[in-house]
C-alpha positions in Angstrom: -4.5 21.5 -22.7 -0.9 22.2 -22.1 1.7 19.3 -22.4 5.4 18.2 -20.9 7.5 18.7 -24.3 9.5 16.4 -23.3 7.0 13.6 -23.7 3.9 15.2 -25.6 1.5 14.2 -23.4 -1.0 16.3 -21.5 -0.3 17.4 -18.2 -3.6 17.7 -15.4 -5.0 21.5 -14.8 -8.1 23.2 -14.1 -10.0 23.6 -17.3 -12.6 21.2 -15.9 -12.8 23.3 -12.3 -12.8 26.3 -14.2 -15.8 25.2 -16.0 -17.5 24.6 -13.2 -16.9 27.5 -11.7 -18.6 29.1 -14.4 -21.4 27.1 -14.1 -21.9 28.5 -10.6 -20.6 25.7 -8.4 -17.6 27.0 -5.9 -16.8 23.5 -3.5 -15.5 21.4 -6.2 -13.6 18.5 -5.2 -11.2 16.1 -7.4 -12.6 12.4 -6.3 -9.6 9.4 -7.2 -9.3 5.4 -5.4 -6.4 3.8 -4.8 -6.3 -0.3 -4.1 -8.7 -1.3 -6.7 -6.5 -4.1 -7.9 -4.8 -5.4 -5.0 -5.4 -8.9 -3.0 -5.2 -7.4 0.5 -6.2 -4.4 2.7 -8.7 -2.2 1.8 -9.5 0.4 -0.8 -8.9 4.4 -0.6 -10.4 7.0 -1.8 -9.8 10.7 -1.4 -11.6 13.6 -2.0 -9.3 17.0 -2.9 -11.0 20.5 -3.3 -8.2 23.0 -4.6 -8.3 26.9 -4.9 -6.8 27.8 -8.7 -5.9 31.2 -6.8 -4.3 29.6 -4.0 -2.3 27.1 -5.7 1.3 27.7 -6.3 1.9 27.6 -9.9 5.3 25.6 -9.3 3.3 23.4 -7.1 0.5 22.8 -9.5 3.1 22.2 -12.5 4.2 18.8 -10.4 1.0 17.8 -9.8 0.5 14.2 -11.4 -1.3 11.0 -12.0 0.6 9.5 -9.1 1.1 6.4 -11.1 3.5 8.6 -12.5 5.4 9.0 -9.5 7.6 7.7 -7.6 6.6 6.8 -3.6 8.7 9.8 -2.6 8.0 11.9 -4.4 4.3 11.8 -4.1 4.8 12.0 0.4 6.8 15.5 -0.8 3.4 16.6 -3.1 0.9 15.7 -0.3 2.9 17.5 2.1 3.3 20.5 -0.2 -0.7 20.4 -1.2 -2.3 20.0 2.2 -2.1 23.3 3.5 -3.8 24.5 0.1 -6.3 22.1 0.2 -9.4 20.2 1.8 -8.5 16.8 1.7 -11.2 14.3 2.9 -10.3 10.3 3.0 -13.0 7.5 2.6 -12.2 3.9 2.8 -14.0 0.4 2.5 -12.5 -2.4 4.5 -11.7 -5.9 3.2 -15.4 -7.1 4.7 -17.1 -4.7 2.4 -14.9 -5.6 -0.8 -16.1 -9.1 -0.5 -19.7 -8.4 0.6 -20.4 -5.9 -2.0 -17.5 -6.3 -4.9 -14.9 -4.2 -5.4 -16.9 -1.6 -7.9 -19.4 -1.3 -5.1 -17.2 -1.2 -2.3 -14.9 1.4 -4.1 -17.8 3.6 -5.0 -18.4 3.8 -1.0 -15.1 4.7 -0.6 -15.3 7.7 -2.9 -18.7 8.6 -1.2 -17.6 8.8 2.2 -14.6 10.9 0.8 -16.6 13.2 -0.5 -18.8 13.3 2.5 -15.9 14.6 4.4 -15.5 17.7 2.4 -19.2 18.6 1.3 -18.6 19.7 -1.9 -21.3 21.4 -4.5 -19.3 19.5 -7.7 -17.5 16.4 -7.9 -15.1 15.3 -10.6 -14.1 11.9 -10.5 -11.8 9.6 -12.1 -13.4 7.0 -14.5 -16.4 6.4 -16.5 -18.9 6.8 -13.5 -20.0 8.8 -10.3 -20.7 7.4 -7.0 -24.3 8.2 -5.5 -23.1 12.3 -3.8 -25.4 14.8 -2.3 -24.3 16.9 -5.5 -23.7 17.1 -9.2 -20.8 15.3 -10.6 -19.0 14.6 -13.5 -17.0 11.1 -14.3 -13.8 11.9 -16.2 -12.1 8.7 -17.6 -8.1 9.3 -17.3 -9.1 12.1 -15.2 -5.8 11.9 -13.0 -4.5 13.3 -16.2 -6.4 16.0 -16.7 -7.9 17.5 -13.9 -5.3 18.8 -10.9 -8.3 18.5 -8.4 -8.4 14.3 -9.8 -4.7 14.2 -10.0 -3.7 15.7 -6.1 -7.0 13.4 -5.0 -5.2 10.2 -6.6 -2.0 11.4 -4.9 -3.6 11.7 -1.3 -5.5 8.0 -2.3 -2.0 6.6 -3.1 0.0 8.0 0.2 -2.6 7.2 2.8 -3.4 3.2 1.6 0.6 2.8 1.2 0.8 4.2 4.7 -2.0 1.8 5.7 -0.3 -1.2 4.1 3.3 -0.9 5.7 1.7 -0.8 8.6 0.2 -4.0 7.8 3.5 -5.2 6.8 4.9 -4.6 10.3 2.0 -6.9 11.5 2.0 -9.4 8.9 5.7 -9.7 7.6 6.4 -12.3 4.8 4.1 -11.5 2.4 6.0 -8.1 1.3 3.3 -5.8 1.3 5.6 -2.7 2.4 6.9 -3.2 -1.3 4.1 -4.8 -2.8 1.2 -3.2 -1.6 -0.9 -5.9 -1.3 -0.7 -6.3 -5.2 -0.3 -9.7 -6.7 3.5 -10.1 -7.2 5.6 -13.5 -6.9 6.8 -12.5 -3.8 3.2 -12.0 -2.2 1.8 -15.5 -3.7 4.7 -17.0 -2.5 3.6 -15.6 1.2 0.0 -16.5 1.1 1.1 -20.0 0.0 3.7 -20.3 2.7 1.8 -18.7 5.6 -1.9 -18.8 4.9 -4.4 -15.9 4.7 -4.7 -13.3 7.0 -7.6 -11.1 7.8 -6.5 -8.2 5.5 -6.6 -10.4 2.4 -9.9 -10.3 0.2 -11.0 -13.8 0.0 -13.5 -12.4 -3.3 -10.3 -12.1 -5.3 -9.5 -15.6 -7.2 -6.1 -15.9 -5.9 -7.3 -15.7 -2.5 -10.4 -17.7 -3.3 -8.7 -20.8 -4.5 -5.9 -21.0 -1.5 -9.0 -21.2 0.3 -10.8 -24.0 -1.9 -7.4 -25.6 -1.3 -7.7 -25.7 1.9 -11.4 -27.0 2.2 -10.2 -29.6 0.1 -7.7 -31.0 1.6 -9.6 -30.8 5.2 
C-alpha cells in the first residue's frame, strides 16, 4: 500500500479492483454516502466504476477521501474524473430518512447508485453491503484505500453540497451553503429562530425536540 511521506499514511489505489479483476469480475464500481450525519436534506450516495488503464496516473495520485479535501478542490477532481468514469448517483429524501432511519435509508441510496451503473462487483465503504444484484465487498475506511471508494465519496460529497446550496437559496438563515445541513451553532440558532422546514429530518433529536417544543407549548 503506497503512502504520502509527508504524512505516513496510506493513500487509496486499486489493489482491491485489481483483485477483483482477477477474480473474473470487469464492472466494478467504488460505492461511498455523503449526508449521513446531517439534520437536513437528504443523503447521497454515488456509485464510481474506474478503468486502472484509463486513469491518469497524476489524476489518480490526487484522488482522496474527500474529507480530506477542501470544497474546491474536490469540484476540480469530479470534473477531472468524469470523463474516465461511470458515475451513477442514488439518493434518499428526508421522508425516507425518517420512515426507514438513516442506516436504512442510506443503504437505498447506495443501491439505487449502484443500479445506475450495473456493475458485476461492488466495493463499498464501511462495515456492510447494501442488498445489489451482485457480489460485494464492505471495506471499512474504504475512501482510503480503494480509488474506486475514494472518487465515489468525492462525487457523493459534490452533488449533496450542490443540492444543499441550493436549498440555502430557498431556505436562507439557517446557513446550510456553509454548513451543509450539519449541526453547527449557526444552524440551531436558525431552526430555533425560524422553525423547521421540509428539508429538515424531524427523526434527528435536535429536530425532534424543537418539535416537542412546539406541541408543548400549543
Amino acid at each position: 500500500m503506497p503512502t504520502r511521506p509527508e504524512r505516513g499514511v496510506p493513500i487509496p489505489d486499486f489493489t482491491f479492483e485489481e483483485r477483483a479483476l482477477r477474480e473474473g469480475h470487469r464492472r466494478i464500481a467504488g460505492i461511498d454516502e455523503a449526508g449521513r450525519g446531517p439534520w437536513a436534506g437528504p443523503v447521497v450516495a454515488a456509485a464510481v466504476i474506474l478503468s486502472p488503464d484509463d486513469l491518469p496516473a497524476q489524476l489518480a495520485e490526487r484522488i482522496d477521501d474527500s474529507k480530506k479535501l477542501k470544497e474546491d478542490r474536490r469540484e476540480d477532481l469530479l470534473s477531472g474524473i468524469a470523463p474516465f468514469a461511470e458515475i451513477g448517483i442514488g439518493m434518499a429524501s428526508v421522508e425516507e430518512i425518517d420512515d426507514l432511519n438513516i442506516l436504512q435509508a442510506t443503504m437505498a441510496a447506495m443501491a439505487r447508485a449502484a443500479d445506475r451503473v450495473n456493475p458485476d462487483f461492488a466495493l463499498v465503504d464501511g462495515n456492510r453491503c447494501p442488498d445489489l444484484p451482485c457480489a460485494g465487498l464492505a471495506v471499512v475506511r474504504g475512501d482510503t484505500l480503494s480509488l474506486s471508494i475514494a472518487a465515489a465519496s468525492i462525487a457523493a460529497k459534490v452533488v449533496r453540497d450542490r443540492i444543499m446550496r441550493g436549498l440555502d437559496r430557498r431556505f436562507p438563515g439557517f446557513g446550510w451553503a456553509a454548513n451543509k445541513g450539519y449541526g453547527t451553532a449557526g444552524h440551531r440558532a436558525g431552526l430555533n429562530r425560524l422553525g423547521i422546514t421540509p428539508h429538515h429530518r424531524r427523526s434527528f433529536a435536535p429536530v425532534a425536540k424543537l418539535l416537542d417544543q412546539d406541541v408543548e407549548s400549543g
